[in-house]
LOTORLO-124624 format. One line per 4 residues: their letters; for each residue y, x, z of N, C-alpha, C. Coordinates in steps of 0.05 Angstrom, whole numbers. Atoms other than C-alpha are relative to their C-alpha. Example, Ala and Ser with C-alpha at 12.3 -4.5 7.8 and 13.67 -1.06 7.14 Angstrom:
residues 2
as	-24/18/0/-90/246/156/24/18/0 ~ -24/-16/-1/-21/273/143/22/-15/14
end
This chain:
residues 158
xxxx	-23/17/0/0/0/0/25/18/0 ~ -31/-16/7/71/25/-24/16/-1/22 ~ -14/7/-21/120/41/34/24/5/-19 ~ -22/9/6/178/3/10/32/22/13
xxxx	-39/-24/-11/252/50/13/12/-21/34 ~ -21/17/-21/282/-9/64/-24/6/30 ~ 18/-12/-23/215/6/111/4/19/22 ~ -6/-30/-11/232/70/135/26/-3/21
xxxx	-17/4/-7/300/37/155/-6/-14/25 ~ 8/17/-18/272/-11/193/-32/2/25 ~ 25/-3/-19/218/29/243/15/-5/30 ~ -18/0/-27/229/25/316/17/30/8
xxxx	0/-33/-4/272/81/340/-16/12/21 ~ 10/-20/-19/245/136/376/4/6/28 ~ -12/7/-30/238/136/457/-5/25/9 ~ -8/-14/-16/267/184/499/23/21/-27
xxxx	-22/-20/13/312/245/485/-17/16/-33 ~ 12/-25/23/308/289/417/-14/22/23 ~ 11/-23/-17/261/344/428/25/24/-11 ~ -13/-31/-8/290/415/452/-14/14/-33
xxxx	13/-7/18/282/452/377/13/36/14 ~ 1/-29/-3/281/533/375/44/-1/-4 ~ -30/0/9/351/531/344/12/25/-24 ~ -1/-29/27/333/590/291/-1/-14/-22
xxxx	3/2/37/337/587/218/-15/-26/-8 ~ 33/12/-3/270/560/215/-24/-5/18 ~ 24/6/-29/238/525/272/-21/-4/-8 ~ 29/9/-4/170/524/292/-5/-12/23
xxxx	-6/-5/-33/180/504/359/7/-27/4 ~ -12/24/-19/182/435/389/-13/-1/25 ~ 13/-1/-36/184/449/463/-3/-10/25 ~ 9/20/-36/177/393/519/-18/-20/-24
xxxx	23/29/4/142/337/463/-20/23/-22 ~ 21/2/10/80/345/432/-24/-16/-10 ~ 24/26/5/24/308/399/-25/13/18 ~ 28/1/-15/-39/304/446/-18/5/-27
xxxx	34/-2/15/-111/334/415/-1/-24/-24 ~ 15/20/20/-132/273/389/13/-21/-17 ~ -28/18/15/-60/241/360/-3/21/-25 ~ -5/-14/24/-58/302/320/-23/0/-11
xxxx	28/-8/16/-129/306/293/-1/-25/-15 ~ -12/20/9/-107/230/281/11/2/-26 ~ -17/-3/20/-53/247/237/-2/24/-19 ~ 16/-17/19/-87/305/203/-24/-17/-18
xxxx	21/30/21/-140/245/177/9/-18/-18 ~ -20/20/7/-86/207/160/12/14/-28 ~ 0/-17/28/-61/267/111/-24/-6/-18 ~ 21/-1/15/-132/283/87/1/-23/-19
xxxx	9/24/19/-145/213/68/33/-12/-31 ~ -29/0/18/-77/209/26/-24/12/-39 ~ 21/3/32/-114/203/-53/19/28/-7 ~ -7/-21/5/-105/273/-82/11/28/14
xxxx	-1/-14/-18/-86/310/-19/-23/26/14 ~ 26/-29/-14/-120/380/0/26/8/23 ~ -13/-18/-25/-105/414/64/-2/34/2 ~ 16/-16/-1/-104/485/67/25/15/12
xxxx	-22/-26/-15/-53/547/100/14/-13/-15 ~ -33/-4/9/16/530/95/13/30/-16 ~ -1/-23/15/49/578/38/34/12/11 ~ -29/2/-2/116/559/61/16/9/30
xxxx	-11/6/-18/112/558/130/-18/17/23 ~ 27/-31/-12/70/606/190/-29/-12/-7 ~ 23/5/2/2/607/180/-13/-16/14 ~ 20/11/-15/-30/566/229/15/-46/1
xxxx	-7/26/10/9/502/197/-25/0/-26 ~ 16/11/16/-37/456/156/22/-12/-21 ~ -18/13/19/-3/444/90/-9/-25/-15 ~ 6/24/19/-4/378/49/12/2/-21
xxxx	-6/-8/31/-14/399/-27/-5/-16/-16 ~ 6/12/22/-22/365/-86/-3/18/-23 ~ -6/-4/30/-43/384/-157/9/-1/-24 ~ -11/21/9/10/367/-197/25/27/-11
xxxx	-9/-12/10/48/420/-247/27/-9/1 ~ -24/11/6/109/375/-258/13/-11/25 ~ -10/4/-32/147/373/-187/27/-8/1 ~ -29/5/-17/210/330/-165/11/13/10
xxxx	-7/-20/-7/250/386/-146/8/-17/38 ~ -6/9/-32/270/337/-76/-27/-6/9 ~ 21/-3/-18/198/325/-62/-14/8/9 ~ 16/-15/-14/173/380/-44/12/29/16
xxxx	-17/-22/-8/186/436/4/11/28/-9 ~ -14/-10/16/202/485/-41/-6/-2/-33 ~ 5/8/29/202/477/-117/-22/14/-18 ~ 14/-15/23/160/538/-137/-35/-3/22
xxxx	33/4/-9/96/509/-98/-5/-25/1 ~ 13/27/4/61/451/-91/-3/-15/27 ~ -6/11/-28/74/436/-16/19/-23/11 ~ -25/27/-15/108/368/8/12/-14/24
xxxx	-6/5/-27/98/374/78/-24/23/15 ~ 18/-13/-21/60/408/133/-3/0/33 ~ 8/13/-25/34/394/201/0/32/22 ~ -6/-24/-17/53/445/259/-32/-8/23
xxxx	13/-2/-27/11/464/317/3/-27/19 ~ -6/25/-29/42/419/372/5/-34/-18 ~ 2/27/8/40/363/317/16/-9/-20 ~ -28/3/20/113/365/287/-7/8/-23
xxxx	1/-9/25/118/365/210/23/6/-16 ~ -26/3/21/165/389/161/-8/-12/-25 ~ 7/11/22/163/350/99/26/-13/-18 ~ -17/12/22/208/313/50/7/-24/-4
xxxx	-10/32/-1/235/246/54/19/-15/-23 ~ -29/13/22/277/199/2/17/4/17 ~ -16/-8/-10/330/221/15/23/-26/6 ~ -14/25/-17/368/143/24/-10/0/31
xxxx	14/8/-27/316/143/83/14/25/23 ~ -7/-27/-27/352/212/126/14/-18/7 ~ -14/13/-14/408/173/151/-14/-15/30 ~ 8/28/-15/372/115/179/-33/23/18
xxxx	22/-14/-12/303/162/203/19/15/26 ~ -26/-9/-17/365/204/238/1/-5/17 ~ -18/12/-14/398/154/268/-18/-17/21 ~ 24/10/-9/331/121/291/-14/25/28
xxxx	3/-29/-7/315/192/323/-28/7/3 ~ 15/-14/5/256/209/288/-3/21/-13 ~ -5/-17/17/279/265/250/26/15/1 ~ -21/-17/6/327/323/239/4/11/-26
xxxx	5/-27/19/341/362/180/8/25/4 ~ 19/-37/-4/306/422/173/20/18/-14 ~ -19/-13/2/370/476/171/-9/19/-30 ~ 8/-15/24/338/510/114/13/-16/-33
xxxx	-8/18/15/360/448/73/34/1/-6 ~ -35/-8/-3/432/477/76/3/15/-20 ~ 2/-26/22/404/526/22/1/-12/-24 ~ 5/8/16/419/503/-45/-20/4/-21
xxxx	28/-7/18/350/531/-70/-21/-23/7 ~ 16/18/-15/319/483/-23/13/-31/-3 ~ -2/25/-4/315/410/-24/19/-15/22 ~ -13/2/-26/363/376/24/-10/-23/6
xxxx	21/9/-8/308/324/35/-15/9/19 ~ 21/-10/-22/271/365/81/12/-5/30 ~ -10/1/-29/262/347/155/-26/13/14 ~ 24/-3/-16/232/366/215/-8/-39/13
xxxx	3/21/-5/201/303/237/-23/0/20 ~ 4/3/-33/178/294/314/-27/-3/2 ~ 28/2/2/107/301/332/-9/-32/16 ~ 9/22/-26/67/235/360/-6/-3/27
xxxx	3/-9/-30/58/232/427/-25/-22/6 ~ 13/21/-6/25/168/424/-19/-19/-26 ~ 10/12/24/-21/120/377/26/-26/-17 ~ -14/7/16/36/81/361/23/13/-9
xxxx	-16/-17/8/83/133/343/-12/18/-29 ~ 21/-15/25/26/163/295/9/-18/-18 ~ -8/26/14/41/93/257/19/6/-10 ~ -24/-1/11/106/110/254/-1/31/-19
xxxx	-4/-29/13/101/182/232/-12/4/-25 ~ 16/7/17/41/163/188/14/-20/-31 ~ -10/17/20/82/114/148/26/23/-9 ~ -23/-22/13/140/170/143/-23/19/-16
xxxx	22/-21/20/86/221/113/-9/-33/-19 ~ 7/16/21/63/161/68/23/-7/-19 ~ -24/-10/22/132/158/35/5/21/-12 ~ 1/-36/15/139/235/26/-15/1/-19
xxxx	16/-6/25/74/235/-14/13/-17/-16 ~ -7/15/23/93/172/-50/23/15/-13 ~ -20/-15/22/159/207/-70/-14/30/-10 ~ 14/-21/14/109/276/-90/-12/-15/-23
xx	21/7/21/63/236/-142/20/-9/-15 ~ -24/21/21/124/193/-173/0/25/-21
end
């Protein structure tokens, strides 16, 4: 099922404070929230099962991120994390992902406070689509995060 652009606008916002990020260049680092064991192994299934989706080392991002690739020569230069690979998101350790969003949907994901954009996106080589977007903590927060990663791909295959 297609997640409609106005969707994304309309999730619940996010409870409690933003997480504490590193504040470098390029975070890896979300340090008081985290996704529990079995939220993230959750939302790693939730990739997998995504039609055309392989998982394998992040190219973009440290190694011990799980990337979400596609095979797919002809790349939306905004949907994916950088233009000269095939990466459109990736799943951190503690759960957090960076990935790629329509870009109507930052505002409102924002403002909602499931998401930041990812300071790298300041670079005009890079997409200004890209966010960091908040790890689950919970089974219904996976829902929510799950339906944001189900937009990102949809905007990779388009």
């Amino acid at each position: 099922m297609a997640v409609e652009p106005s969707a994304l606008s309309a999730l619940p916002p996010r409870k409690g404070p933003r997480p504490a990020t590193t504040g470098r260049e390029i975070p890896h680092d979300q340090l008081e929230d985290f996704s529990p064991p079995e939220i993230r192994e959750a939302l790693i299934a939730r990739a997998e099962a995504l039609p055309g989706v392989f998982m394998t080392q992040s190219q973009v991002s440290e190694p011990s991120s799980l990337a979400l690739r596609l095979d797919k020569t002809e790349r939306a230069f905004e949907a994916f994390l950088h233009p000269s690979v095939d990466e459109f998101g990736h799943i951190h350790g503690s759960g957090f992902m960076h990935l790629t969003v329509p870009i109507e949907s930052l505002g409102p994901l924002t403002e909602l406070g499931w998401v930041e954009p990812h300071p790298i996106s300041r670079r005009p080589e890079f997409p200004s689509s890209i966010v960091m977007l908040y790890a689950p903590r919970d089974a219904d927060e996976l829902e929510v995060v799950a339906t944001v990663m189900r937009a990102s791909y949809e905007q990779a295959v388009r």
